[in-house]
Phi, psi and omega in degrees: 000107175310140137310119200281168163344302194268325179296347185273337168279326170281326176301299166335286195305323172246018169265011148277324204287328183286306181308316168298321192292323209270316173296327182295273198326301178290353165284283173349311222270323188219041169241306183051042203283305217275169173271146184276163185324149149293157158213009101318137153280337175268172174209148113309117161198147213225166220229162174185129170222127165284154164119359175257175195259017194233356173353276185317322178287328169273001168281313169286346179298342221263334187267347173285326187314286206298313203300322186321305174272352183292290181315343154296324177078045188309174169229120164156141182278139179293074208229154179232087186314112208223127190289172178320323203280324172317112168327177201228343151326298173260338156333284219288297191296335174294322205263283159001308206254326173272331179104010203269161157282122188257164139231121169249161191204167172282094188350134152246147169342134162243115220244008154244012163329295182296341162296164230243155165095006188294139146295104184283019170262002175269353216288338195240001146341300181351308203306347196298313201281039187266004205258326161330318211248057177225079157283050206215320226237131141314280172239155215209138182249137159262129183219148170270176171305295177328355240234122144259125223251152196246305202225147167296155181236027168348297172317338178259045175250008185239044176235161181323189166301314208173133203210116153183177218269154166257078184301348149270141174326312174254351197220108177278150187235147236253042163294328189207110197221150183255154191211127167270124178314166104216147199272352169295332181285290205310279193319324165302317187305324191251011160286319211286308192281035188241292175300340158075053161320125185307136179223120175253348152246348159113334177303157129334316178289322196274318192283329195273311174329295178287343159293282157318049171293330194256043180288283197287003162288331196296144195260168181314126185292169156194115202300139158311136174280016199243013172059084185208139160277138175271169181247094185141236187229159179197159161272154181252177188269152173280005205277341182272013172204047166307127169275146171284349178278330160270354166269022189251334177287298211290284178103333183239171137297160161195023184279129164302308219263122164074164185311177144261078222240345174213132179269141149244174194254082217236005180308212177296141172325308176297343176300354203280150178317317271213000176273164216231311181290355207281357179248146335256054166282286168263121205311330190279354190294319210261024168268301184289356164276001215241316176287316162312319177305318179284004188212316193262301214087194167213072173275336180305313169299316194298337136323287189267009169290324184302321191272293199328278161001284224280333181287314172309296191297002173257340164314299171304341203238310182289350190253315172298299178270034162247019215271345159304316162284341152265337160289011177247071178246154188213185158163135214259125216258023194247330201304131116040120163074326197299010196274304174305320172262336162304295186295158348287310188295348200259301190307306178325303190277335171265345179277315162320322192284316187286291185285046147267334194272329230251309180312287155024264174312330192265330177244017149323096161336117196288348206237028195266200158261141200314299214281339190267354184275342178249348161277309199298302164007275173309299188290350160287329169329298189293319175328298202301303169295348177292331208286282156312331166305304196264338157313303169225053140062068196235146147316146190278287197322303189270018157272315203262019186286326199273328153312331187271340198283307182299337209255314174307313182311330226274312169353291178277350137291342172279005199284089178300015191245356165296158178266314171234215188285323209282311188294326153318231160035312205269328197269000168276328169273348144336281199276002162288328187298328169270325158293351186271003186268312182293345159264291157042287193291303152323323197261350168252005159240010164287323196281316197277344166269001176278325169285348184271009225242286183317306194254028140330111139005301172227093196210303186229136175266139170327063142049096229030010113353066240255175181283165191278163169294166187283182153062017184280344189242018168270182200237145203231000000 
């Protein structure tokens, strides 16, 4: 029994409506380009580039960022300028679990890569200015990763075309900016890095600089109180880029100008809030873990914070009940050579000693929270070290001195009661001045038992040789 016309015209119709849903579903699923609807005139958006050896960390800086202002209660959309190249992994968790808006887009060229003095952790910095063409948006604030947020900072969607703070006297910084998209701008900016416009660091920082030279004639921003956007360029207050480096003098806030409502981290790299080592080396990281325990977590970590345990502590438990057989070595001190493998052995037992302090540090998950990231810190320590301790029959106490020596510092920098940076500053080198004697002192009774160890009797066995049968040294 045939089909009739209409019925055959509906079938039609509606296997194109399944063909159209299904091609809109695979682009969405595995392109993923476009941006999602507004729901905001305004935007928060932050940058994400592959190709560093630090990829990951800053992909969580970047979800403590976004969670951060979720939890603030922004009146603004969440968008994350994010390259091609970024996992669909982590798209999906940015858009899916943060709420954030992804744009992905294509690196741009960075045509000063080759100049002399470039930093190649800089070369994809470019991308920032993908923040011109996200035009849907009235006003669009650009944030680095680095960035903490203290208080929502709303009022600064009523700020001009380019608004940002100098936290240098002369150089404003482009950590943090207010901006009106646009794409006649986007497109000069990138006729201008085509044409090869002066950069003096090759960065974001140096090229957003030299566009907006007459940044520090502009006058001070200060929000209409009637919520009305303003027109032109403004300096922004310092209180919207506090550097961490001025609350380290200090130990408080204390800037007059503008609220005091966002830190940025803008020192050394290894330095970022966001190290596991940055507490209590530096006082503010465990404000910024604190602020991560309360929005992201570290359910991420936490697996391999788990085998890493069960592996130290099983080091400690096998080295101990293995320290008989191992300590059962001989070589007769008359032999040959023995000048020679007592010092390779002595070289051995100070390099063992050094990479229990040095493996640790490296292979302690960066991103943890300080106090459990400087506890797994200790317990690999000790592992790595029973291993020498019980090999060649070394004192436990001057072995662990420089450990005990590290756990003291951390102390004395975690002592919440300086009044300021400096009295801080004096009393850490105080107490390296008075521990340097005590390690010292250790390290020369580490050497000499390790040589009286060496030249032991029974200690290492002769070298093709095989061991005596049992009961072969007894005497009739």
């Amino acid at each position: 029994m045939g089909w009739s016309g209409e019925r055959r015209k509906e079938v039609v119709t509606i296997l194109r409506v399944l063909l159209v849903l299904l091609a809109v579903v695979q682009t969405t699923a595995f392109h993923g380009v476009k941006l999602k609807k507004q729901e905001h005139r305004n935007a928060y958006a932050t940058m994400m580039y592959m190709g560093t050896p630090r990829d990951y960390e800053f992909y969580v800086a970047i979800r403590v960022l976004i969670r951060s202002l979720v939890r603030l209660q922004v009146d603004a959309d969440l968008v994350v300028i994010a390259s091609l190249d970024v996992p669909l992994r982590w798209v999906r968790a940015l858009e899916q679990e943060d709420g954030a808006k992804v744009m992905r887009v294509e690196n741009i060229n960075n045509p000063y890569k080759n100049q002399k003095y470039f930093d190649e952790r800089f070369k994809l910095t470019l991308n920032k200015l993908y923040a011109w063409k996200l035009v849907d948006y009235e006003r669009v604030v650009m944030l680095d990763a680095d960035n903490l947020f203290l208080q929502k900072t709303d009022e600064l969607f009523q700020c001009g075309q380019f608004c940002a703070v100098f936290i240098n006297p002369c150089i404003f910084h482009t950590g943090l900016f207010v901006l009106q998209p646009s794409l006649e701008v986007f497109k000069d900016m990138i006729h201008q890095l085509e044409t090869g416009k002066e950069n003096p660091d090759g960065a974001d920082q140096g090229f957003i600089g030299v566009y907006f030279p007459d940044l520090l004639n502009q006058p001070m921003f200060y929000p209409p109180l009637n919520g009305t956007k303003l027109d032109g360029q403004y300096r922004l207050p310092l209180g919207y880029q506090m550097d961490a480096s001025y609350y380290y003098l200090r130990l408080c806030w204390r800037v007059p100008c503008g609220p005091n409502s966002v830190i940025t981290f803008p020192g050394a790299l290894w330095l970022k809030p966001w190290y596991w080592w940055s507490w209590p080396v530096l006082p503010l990281g465990i404000q910024w873990h604190e602020n991560r325990r309360q929005t992201l977590g570290y359910a991420a970590e936490m697996p391999i914070i788990i085998i890493q345990s069960v592996v130290f502590i099983g080091i400690i438990v096998m080295t101990r009940l293995a320290r008989p057989s191992i300590s059962k070595l001989c070589y007769r001190p008359s032999d040959k050579g023995t000048t020679l493998i007592r010092t390779g052995l002595k070289v051995i037992a100070i390099w063992s000693i050094l990479a229990a302090y040095i493996v640790p540090f490296a292979i302690v998950p960066r991103t943890i929270h300080p106090l459990v990231g400087w506890t797994l810190y200790f317990l690999g320590s000790i592992a790595l070290s029973s291993i020498a301790i019980n090999s060649f029959m070394l004192p436990v106490i001057p072995v662990f001195a420089p450990l005990l020596g590290i756990f003291g510092s951390l102390l004395v920098m975690a002592c919440p009661w300086y009044p300021n940076g400096v009295i801080r500053a004096l009393a850490v080198f105080g107490y390296a001045f008075c521990y340097a004697p005590i390690a010292w002192g250790s390290v020369v009774r580490v050497v000499s038992r390790l040589q009286v160890s060496l030249e032991r009797e029974q200690f290492f066995p002769r070298l093709g040789e095989s061991s005596p049968p049992p009961g072969s040294n007894k005497l009739y």
